[in-house]
Each structure stands twice: as structure tokens, then as C-alpha cells.
N, CA and C of each residue as an Amber inpcrd file, in Angstrom:
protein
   459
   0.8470000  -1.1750000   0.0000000   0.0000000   0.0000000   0.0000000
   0.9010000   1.2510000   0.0000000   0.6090000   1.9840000  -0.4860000
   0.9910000   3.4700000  -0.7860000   1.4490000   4.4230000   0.4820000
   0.4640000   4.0080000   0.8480000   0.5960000   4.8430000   2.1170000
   1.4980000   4.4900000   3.4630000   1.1760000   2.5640000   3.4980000
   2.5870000   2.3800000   4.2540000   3.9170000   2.6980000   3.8550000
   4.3070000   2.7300000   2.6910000   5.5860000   2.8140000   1.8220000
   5.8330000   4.0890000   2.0410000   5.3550000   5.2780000   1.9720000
   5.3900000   6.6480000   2.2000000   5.6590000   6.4730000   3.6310000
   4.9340000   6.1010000   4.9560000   4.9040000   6.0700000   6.3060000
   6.8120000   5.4360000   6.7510000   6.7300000   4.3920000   5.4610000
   8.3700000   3.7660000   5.8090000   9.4560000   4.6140000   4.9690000
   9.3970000   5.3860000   4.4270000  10.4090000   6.5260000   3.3770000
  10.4510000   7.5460000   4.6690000   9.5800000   8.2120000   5.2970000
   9.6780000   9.0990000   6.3730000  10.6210000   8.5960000   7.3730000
  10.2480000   7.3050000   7.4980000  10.9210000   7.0660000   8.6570000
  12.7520000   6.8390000   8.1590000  12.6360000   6.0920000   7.2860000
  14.2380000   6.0830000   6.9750000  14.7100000   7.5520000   6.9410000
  14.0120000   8.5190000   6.3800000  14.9450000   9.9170000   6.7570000
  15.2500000  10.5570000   8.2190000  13.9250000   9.7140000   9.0530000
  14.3400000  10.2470000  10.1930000  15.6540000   9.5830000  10.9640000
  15.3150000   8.2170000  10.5040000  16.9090000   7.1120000  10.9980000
  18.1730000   7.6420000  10.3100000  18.3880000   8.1160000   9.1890000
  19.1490000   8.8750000   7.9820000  19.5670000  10.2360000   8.9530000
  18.3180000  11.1420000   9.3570000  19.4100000  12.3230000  10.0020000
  19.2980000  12.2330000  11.2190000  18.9770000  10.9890000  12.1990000
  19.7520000  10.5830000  13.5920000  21.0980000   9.9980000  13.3270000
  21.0940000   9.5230000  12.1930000  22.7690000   9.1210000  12.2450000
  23.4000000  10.1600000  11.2890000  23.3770000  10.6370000  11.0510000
  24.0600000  11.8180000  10.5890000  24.3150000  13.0900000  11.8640000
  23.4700000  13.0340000  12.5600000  23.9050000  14.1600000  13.8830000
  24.8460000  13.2780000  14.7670000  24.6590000  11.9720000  15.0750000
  25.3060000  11.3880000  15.8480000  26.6510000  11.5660000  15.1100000
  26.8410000  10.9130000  14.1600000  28.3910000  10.9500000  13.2290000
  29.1940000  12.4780000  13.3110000  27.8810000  13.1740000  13.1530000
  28.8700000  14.9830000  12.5660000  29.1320000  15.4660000  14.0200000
  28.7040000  15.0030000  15.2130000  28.7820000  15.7690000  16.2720000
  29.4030000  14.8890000  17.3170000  30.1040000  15.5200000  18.1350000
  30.6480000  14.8120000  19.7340000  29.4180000  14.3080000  20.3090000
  29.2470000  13.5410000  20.7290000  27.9880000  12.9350000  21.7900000
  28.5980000  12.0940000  22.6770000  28.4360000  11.6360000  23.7520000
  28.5040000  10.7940000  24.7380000  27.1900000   9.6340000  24.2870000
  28.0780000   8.2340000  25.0430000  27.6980000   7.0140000  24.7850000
  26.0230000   7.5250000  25.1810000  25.5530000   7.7240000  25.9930000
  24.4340000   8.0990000  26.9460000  23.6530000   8.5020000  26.1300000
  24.4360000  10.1710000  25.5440000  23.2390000  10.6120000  24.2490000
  23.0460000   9.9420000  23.2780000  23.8510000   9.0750000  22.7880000
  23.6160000   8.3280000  21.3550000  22.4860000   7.2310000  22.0030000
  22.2800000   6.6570000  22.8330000  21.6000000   5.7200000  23.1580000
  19.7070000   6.2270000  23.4920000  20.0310000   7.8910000  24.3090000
  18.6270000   8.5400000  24.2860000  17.9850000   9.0600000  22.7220000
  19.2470000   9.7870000  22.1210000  18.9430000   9.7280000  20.2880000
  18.0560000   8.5880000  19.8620000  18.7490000   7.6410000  20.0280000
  18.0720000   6.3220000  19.1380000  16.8940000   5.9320000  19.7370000
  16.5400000   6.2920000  21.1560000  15.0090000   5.7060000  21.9840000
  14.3300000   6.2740000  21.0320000  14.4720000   7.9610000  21.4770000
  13.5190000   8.9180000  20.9880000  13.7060000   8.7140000  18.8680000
  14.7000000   8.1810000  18.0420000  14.5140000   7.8080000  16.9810000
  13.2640000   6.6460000  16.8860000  13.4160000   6.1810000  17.2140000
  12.7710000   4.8200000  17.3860000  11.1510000   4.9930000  17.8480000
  10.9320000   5.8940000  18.7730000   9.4790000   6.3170000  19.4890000
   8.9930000   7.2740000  18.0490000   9.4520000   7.9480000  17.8260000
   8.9200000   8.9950000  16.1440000   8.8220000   7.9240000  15.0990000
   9.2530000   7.2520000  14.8900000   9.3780000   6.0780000  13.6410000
   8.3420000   5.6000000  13.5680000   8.0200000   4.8610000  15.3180000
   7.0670000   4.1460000  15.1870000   5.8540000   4.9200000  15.3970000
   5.7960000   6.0870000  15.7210000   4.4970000   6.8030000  15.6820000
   4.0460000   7.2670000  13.6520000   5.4600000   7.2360000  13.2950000
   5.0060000   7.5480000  11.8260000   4.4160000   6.6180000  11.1930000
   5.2110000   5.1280000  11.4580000   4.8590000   3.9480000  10.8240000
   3.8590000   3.4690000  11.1560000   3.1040000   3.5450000  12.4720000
   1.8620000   3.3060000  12.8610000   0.6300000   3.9140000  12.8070000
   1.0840000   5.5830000  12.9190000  -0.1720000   6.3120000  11.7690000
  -0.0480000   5.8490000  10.2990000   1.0450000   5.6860000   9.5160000
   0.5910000   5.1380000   8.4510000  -0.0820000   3.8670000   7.7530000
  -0.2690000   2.9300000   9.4330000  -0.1690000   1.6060000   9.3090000
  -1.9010000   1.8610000   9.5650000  -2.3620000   2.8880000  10.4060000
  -3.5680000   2.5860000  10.9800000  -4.3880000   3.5650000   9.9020000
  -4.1490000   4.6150000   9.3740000  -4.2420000   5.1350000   7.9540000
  -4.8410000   4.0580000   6.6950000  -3.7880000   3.3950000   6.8480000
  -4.4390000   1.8460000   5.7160000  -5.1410000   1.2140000   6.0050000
  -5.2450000   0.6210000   7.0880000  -6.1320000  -0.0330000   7.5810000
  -7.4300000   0.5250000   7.4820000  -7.2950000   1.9800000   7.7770000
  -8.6230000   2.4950000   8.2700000  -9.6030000   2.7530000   6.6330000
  -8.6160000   2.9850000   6.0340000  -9.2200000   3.2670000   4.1100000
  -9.3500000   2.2610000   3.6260000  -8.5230000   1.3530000   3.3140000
  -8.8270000  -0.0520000   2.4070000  -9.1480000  -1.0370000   3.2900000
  -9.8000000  -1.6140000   4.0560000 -10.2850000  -2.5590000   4.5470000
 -11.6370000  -2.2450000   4.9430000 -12.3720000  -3.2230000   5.4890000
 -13.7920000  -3.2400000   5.6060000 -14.0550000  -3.3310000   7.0250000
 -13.1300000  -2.7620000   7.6990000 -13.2050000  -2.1300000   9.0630000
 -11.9020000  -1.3570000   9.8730000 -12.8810000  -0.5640000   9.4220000
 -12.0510000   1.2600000   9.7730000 -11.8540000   1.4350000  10.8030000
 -12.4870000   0.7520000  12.0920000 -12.4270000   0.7610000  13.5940000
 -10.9660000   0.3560000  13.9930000 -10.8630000  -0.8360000  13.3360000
  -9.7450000  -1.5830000  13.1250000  -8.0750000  -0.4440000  13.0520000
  -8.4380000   0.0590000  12.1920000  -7.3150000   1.7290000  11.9660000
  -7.0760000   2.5180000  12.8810000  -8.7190000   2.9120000  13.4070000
  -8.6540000   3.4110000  14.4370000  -7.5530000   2.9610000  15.7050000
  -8.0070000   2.3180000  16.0650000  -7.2220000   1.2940000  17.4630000
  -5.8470000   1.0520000  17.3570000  -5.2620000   1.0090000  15.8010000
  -3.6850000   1.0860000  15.2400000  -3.3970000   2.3050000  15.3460000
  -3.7580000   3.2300000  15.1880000  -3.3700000   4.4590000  15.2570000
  -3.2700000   4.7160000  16.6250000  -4.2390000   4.6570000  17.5670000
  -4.6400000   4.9960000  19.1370000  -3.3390000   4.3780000  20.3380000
  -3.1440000   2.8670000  19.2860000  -2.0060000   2.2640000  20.0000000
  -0.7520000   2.5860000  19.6190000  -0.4150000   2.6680000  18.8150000
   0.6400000   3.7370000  17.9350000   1.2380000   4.7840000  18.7260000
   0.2530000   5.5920000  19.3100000   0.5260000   7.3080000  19.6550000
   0.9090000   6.7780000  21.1530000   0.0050000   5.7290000  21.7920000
   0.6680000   5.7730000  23.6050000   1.8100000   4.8970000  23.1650000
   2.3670000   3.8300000  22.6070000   3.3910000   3.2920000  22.8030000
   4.6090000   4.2540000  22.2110000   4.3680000   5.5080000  21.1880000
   5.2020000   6.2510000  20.9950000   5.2410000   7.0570000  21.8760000
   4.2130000   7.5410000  22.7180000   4.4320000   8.5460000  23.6480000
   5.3360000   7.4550000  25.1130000   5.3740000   6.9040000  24.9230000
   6.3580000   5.9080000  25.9510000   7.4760000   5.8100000  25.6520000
   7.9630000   5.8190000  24.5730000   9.1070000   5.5270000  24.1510000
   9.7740000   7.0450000  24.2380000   9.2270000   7.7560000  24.0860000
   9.8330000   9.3500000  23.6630000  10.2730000   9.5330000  25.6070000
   9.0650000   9.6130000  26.0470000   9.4880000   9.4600000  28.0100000
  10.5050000   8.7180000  28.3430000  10.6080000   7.9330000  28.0170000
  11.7960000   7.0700000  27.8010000  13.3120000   7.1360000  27.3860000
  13.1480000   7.9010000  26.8260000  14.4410000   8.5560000  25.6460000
  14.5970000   9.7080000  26.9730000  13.2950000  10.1620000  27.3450000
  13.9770000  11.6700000  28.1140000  14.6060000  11.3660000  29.4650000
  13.8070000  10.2860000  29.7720000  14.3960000   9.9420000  31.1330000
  15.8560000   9.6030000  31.2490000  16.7260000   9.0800000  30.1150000
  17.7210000   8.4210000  30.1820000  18.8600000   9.6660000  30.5230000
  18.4970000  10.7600000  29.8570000  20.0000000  11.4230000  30.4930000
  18.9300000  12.7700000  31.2820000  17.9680000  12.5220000  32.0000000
  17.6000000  13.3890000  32.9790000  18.4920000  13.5820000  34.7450000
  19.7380000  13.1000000  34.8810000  20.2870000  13.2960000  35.3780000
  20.1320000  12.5760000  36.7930000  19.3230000  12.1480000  36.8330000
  18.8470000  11.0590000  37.8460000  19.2410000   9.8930000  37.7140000
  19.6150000   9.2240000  39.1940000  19.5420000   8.0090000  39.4060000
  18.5390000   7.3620000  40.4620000  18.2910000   6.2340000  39.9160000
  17.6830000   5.2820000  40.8230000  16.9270000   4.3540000  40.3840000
  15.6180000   3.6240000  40.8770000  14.9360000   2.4870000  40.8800000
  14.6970000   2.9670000  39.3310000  14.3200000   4.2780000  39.2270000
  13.5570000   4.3960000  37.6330000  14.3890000   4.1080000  36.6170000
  15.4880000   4.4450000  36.7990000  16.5730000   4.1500000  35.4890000
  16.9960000   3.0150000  35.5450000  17.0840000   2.0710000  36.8090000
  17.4150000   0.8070000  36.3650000  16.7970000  -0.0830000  36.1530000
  15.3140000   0.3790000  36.3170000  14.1750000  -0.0210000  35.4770000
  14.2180000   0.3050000  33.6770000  14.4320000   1.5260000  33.5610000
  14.2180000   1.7810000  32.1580000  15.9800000   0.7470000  31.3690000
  16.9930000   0.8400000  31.9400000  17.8040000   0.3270000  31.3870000
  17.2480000  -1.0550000  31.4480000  17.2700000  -2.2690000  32.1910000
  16.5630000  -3.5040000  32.1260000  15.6540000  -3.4810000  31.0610000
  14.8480000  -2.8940000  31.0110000  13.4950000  -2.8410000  29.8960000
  14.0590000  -2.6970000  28.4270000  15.0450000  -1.2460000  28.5900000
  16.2050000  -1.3480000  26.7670000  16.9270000  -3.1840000  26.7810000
  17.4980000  -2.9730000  27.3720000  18.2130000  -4.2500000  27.9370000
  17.1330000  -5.4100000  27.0680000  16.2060000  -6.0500000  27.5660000
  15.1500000  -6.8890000  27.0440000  14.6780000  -6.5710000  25.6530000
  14.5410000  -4.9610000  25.6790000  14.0690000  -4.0570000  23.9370000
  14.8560000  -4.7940000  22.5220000  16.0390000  -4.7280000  23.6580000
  17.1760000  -5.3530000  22.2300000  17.6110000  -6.3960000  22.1690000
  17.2410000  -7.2700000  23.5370000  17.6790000  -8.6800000  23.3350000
  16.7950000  -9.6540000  22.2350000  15.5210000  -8.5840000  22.4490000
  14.0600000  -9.6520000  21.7370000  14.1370000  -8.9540000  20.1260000
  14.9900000  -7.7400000  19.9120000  14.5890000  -7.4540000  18.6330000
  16.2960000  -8.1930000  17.8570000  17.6020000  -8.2050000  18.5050000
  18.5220000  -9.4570000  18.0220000  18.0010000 -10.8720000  17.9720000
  16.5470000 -11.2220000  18.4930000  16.0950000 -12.7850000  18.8670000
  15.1520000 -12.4920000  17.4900000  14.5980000 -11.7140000  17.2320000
  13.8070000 -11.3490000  16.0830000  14.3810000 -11.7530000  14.8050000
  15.1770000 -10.2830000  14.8390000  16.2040000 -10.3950000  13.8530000
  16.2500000 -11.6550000  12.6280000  16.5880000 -12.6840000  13.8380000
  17.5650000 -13.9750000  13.6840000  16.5650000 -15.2200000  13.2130000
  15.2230000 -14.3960000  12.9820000  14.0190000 -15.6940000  12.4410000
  13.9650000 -15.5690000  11.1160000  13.9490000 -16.8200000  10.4660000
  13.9420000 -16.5510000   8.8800000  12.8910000 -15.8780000   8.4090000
  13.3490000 -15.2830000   7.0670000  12.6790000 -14.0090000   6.2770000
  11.5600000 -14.8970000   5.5430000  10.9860000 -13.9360000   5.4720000
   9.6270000 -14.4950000   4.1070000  10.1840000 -14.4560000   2.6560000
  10.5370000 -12.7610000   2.6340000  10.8530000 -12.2030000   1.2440000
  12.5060000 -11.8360000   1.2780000  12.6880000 -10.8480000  -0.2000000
  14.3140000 -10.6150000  -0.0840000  14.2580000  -9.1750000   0.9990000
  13.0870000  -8.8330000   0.5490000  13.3750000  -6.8710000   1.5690000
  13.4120000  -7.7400000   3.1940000  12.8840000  -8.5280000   3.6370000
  13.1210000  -8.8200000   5.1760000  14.2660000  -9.4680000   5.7140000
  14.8360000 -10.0170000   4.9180000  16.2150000 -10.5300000   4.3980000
  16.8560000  -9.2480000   4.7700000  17.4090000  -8.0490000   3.8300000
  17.8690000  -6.8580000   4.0600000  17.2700000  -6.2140000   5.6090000
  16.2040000  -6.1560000   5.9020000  15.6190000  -5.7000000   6.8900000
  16.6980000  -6.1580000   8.1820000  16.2750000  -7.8390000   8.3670000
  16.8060000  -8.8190000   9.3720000  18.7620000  -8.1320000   9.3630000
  19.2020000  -8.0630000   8.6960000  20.3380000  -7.8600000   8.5900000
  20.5360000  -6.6070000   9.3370000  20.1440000  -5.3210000   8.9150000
  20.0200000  -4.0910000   9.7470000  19.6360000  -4.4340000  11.1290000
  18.5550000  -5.0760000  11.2820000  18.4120000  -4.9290000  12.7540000
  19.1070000  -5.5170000  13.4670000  19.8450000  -6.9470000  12.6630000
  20.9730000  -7.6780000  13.8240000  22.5030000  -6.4750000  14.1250000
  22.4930000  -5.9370000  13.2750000  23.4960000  -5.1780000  13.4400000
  22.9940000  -3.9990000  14.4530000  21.9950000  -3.1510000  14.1310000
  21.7030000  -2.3640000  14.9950000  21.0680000  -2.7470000  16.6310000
  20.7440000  -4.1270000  16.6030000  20.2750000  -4.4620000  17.8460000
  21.6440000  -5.1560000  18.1570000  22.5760000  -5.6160000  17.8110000
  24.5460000  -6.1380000  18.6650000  24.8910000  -4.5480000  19.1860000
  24.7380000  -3.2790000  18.2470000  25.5900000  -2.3550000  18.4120000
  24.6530000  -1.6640000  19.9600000  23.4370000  -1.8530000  19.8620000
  22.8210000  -0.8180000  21.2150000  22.3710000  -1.8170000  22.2530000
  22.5310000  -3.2990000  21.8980000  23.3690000  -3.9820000  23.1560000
  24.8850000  -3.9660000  23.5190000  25.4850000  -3.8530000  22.5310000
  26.7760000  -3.7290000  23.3960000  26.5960000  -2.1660000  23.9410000
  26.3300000  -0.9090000  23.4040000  26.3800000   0.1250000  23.9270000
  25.6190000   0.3770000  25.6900000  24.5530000  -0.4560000  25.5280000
  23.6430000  -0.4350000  27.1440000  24.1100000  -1.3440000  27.7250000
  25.3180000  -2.4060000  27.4730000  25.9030000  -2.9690000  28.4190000
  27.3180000  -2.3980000  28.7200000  27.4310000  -1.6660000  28.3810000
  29.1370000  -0.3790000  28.5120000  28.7040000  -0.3360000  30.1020000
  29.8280000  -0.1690000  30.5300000  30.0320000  -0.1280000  32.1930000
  29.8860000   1.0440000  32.3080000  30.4500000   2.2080000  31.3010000
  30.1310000   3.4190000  31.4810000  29.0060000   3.9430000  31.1890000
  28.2520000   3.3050000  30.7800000  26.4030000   3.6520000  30.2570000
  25.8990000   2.9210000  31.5220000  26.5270000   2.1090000  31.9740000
  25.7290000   1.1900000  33.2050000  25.4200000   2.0170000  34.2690000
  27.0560000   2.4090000  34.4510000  27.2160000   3.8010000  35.7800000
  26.3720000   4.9070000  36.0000000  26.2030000   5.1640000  34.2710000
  25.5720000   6.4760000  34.2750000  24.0630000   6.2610000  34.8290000
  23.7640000   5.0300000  34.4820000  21.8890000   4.9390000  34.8160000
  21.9400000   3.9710000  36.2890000  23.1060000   3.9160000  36.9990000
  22.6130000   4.0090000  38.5540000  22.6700000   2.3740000  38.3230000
  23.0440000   1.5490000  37.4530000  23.4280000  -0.3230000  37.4990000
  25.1640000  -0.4770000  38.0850000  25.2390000  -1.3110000  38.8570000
  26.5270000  -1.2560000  39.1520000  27.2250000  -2.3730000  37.8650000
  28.2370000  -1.4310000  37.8360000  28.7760000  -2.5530000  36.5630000
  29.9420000  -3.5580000  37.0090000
């Protein structure tokens, strides 16, 4: 559908100039890791309005769209809280909650990853994400990302 394909072109530009600020600029391990939450929380709010968008036009229940979209916006609005909390300068129960939870985020999307493809684009897909889910597990298991969110490393 048209409209998912458009919903997934947005999002690669937004993944396109999160790694382009990360690359052109100094950041600490910490910020690159809140970058990519809050990348990741916009993506999926784009990809899921565009997902609940389709649903809601070409199928024979629009309610259905509805409820994709509705779920879309709180699990993106979680993820973005999420992203902010990480370098809000605090420590404690909350951050070593939110690190555990990344922690699991990326163990299940490298366990993903690693299930055979249908087609050739999930093939390409699977490949990106094993790489990007090794690189922001090894990054949230850095002793110095550990320290910072209050886990003893």
C-alpha cells in the first residue's frame, strides 16, 4: 500500500538524520543511546499512523485503523518518556528499570532479527536490525552507560 511505503520513506529519513547528527557531532555514549530511543518512538508513531491510515481506508473495518493508530501514539508517547528519562540526570529504581526494559528491547529485537525471512526486503531488513540491535546492546551494556543509569557494573 501506498501509504505504508510513504509512512516507511519518512521514517528512513528520520533514521538517515539521527545518524548523521550522531556521526557529525561529539555525543557521549548516553546521548547516542537517548537519540536512538527517541529515533525509534517517532518512527514508530510515523509507521503506525501510516499503518492505521491503511487499515482504516482499504479494509472493511475502519475501527480496526482506528485502534492502530490509538495504539501507535501511547506506545510512541512511551518511548519518547523514555528517551527523556535516560539522560535526565537522575539516578535510581527508575533508570534501572528503564535500562533492564532497553536491555530486554534489544535482546528480543537481536532474537527477532535472527528468524527466517519471508521475502528478499526482510532478508535486508533482518540484517540491519541484527546489526543495529549487537551495536545498542553492546552500547547499554558499557560499564560506562551502566554507571551512568545508577546499574553497578
Amino acid at each position: 500500500c501506498y501509504v505504508i511505503g510513504f509512512g516507511s520513506l519518512i521514517s528512513a529519513a528520520i533514521y538517515l538524520l539521527n545518524a548523521h547528527r550522531v556521526m557529525s557531532q561529539k555525543r557521549t555514549r548516553l546521548d547516542v543511546l537517548r537519540r536512538y530511543v527517541l529515533t525509534i518512538g517517532l518512527c514508530t508513531l510515523v509507521d503506525g499512523i501510516a499503518a492505521g491510515l491503511s487499515v482504516y481506508l482499504y479494509t472493511n473495518d475502519p475501527n480496526a485503523g482506528i485502534y492502530v493508530t490509538i495504539i501507535t501514539i501511547v506506545l510512541s508517547i512511551f518511548l519518547v518518556l523514555i528517551s527523556k528519562s535516560i539522560v535526565n540526570g537522575k539516578k535510581g529504581t527508575g533508570k534501572k528499570i528503564v535500562w533492564a526494559i532497553l536491555v530486554i528491547a534489544f535482546a528480543l529485537m537481536l532474537i527477532n532479527s535472527l528468524l527466517p525471512a519471508n521475502n528478499y526486503w526482510q532478508y535486508a531488513e533482518n540484517i540491519a536490525n541484527v546489526l543495529i540491535a549487537f551495536f545498542m546492546l553492546t552500547l547499554i551494556l558499557d560499564s560506562g552507560v551502566r554507571t551512568d543509569m545508577g546499574v553497578k557494573a
